[in-house]
C-alpha positions in Angstrom: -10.8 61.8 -32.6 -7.3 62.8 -31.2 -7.0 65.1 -29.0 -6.4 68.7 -30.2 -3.4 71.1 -28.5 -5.0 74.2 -27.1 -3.5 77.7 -28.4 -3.3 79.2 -25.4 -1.9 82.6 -27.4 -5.4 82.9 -29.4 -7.5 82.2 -26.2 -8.3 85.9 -25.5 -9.4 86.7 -29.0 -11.2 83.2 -29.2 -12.9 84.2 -25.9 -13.9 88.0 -27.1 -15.5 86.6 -30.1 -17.6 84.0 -28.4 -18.6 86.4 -25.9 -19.9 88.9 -28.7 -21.8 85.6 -30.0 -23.1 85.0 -26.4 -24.3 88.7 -26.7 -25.9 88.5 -30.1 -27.8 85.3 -29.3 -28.4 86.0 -25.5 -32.1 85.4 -25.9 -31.3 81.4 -26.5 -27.8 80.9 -25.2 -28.5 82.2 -21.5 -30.8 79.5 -21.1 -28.3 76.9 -22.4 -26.6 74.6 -19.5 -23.1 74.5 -21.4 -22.8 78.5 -21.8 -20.5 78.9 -19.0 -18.2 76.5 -19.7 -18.1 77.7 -23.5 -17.0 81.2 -22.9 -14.6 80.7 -20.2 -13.1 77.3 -21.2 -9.3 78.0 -22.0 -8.7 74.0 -23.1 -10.9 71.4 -24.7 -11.5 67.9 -23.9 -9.7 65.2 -26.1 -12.3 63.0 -28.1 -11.6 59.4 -28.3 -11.6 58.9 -32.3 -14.7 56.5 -33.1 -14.8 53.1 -33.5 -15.1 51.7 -37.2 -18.8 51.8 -37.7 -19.4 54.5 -35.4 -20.0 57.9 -35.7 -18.6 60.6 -33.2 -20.4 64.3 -32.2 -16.5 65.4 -33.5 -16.8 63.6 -36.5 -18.6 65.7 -39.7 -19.6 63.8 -42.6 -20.5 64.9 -46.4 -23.4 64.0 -48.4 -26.3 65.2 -50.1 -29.8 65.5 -48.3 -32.9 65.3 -50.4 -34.0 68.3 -47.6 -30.7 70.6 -48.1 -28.8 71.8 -51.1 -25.2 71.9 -49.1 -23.8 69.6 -51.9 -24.4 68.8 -55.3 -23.8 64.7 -55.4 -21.3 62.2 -54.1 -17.8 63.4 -53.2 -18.5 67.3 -54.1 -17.3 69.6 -51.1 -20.7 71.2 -49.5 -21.3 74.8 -50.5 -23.6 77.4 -48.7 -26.8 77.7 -50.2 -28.1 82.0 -51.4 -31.2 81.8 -49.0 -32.0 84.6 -46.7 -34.4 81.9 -44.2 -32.0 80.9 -41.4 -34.3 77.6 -41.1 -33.3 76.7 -44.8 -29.6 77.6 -44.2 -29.7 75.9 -40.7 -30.9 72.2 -42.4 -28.0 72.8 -44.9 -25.2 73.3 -42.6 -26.4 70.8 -40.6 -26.2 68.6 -44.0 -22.8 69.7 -44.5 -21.3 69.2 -40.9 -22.8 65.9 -40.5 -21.2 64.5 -43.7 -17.5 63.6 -45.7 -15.9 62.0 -48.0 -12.2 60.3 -47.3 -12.5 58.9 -50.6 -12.7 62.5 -52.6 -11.5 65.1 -50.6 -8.1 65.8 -48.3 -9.3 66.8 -44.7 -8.3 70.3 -45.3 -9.9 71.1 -48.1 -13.1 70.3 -46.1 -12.5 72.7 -43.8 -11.4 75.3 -46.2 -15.0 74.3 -47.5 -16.9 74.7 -44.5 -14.7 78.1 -43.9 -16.6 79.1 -46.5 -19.8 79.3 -44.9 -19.1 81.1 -42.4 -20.3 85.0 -41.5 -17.9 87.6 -43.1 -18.1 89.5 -39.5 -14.7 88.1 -37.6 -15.9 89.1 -34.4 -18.7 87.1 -34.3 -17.3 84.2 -36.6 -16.7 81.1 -34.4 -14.6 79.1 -36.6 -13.0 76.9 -34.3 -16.5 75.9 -33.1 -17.1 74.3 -36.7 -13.2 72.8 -36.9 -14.1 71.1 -33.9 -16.7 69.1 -36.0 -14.2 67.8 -38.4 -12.0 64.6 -37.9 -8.7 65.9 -37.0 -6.0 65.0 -40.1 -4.2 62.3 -38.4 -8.0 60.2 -38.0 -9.0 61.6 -41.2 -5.8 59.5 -42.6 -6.9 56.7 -40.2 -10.8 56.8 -41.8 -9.0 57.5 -45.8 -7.3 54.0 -45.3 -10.5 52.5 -44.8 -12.4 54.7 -47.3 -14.8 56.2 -44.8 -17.7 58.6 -45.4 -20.7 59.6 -43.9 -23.9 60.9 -45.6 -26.8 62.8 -43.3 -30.3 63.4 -43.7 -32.3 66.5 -42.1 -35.6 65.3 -40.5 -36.5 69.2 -39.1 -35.4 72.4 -38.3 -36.6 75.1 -36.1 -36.1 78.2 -33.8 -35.5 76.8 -30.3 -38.7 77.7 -28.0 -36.1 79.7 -25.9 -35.1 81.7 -28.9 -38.7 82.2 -29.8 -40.5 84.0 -26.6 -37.1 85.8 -25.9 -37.9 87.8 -29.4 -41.7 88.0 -28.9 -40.5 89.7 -25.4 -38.2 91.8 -27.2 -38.4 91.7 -31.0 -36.0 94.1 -31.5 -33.2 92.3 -30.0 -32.8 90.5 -33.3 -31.3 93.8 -35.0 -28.1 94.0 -33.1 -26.4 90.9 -35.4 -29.4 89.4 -37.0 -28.2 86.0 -35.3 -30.5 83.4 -35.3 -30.5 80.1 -33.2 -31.8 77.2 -35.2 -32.0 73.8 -33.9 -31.7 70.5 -36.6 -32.3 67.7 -35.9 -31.4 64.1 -38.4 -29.6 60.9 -38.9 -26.1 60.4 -40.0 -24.9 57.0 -42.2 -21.6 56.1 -41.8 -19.8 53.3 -44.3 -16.1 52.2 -45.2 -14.7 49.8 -47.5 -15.8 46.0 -47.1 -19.1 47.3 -45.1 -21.0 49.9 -47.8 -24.5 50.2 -45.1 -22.5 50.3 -42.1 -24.3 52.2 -39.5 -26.7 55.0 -38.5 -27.3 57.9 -36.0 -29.4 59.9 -35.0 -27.8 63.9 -34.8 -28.9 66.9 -33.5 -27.1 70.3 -33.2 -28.3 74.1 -32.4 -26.0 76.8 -35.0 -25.6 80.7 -34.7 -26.8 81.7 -38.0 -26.4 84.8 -39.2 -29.0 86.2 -41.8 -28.8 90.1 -42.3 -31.9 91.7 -44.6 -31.5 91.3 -48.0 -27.9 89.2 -47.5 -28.0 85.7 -47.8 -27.6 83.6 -44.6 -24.0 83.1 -43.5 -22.9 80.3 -40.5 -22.1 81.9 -37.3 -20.9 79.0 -35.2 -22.0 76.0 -33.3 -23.6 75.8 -29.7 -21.8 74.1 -27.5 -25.1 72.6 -26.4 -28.6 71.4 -28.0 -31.1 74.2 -27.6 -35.2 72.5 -28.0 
């Protein structure tokens, strides 16, 4: 991946936002080692882009999962799934963030994909946390040369055990967002032209998910660390 500039001018709003998050999810992301650095990090570290055959944590892939519905079939963009179970929503976004398509789709229109996921609530939605998952559009050109994509499969999903006793200790801490931690765990495929099994990964991620009563689950953000 190459490295992406900071924008120092949206750093204050960027750092509101994740602090709302923080607050919405504190029952998981206190415990998390990374939270510290999350909401008071004002520049990111460059990722190398990954070798041919390799996956990258920065690099998302698109495919469909026989467990998620985030896509309808080979080269379709991944669209949210109407389900009000933040597990359900959780192994479908992890679907889509683990997967692409350099053959079908420009890397913007990914992203304008993925935007479309997330929570209609700005000051909670994290949207640079899931831009950060996508090859940046100079290695997305690199990987279109060769043809690249990635498919991913969701072995589990489940509320992290921090997440859990936090709301048996206070379950009405869930009704100030309705922000749910969900932890997902799978394997990601990667192939280019000239090598059509190329290689697999296994993923993991923990996402802010957002699933108000009666509304259909909407996609938060991603932690900046794995939650268990």
């Amino acid at each position: 991946m190459s490295t992406r500039s900071n924008d120092s001018s949206g750093g204050a709003p960027r750092m509101r936002r994740r602090a709302l998050i923080g607050t919405a999810v504190l029952v998981v992301l206190v415990v998390l080692a990374g939270l510290f650095a999350y909401l008071t990090r004002d520049s990111r570290t460059p990722a190398k882009a990954p070798a041919r055959g390799q996956s990258s944590a920065s690099a998302v892939p698109y495919a469909p999962s026989p467990s998620a519905s985030a896509s309808a079939g080979r080269g379709t963009l991944p669209r949210p799934p109407a389900t009000h179970d933040p597990i359900a929503f959780g192994r479908a976004a992890a679907t889509a963030l683990w997967s692409y398509d350099t053959r079908a789709y420009s890397q913007s229109r990914l992203l304008t994909a993925l935007h479309a996921w997330m929570t209609s609530e700005s000051k909670y939605a994290d949207v640079a946390s899931v831009d950060e998952q996508v090859p940046s559009a100079q290695l997305w050109e690199q990987m279109a040369q060769d043809r690249q994509y990635a498919t991913a499969t969701v072995a589990e999903a489940h509320f992290p055990a921090s997440f859990t006793q936090a709301l048996q200790a206070d379950p009405g801490a869930i009704a100030q967002a309705y922000i749910y931690a969900v932890t997902v765990t799978g394997k990601q495929s990667i192939a280019w032209s000239g090598s059509p099994h190329g290689g697999a990964e296994d993923r993991s991620i923990t996402l802010a998910v957002q699933c108000h009563p009666g509304k259909d689950c909407a996609l938060v953000g991603v932690l900046p660390a794995v939650a268990p």
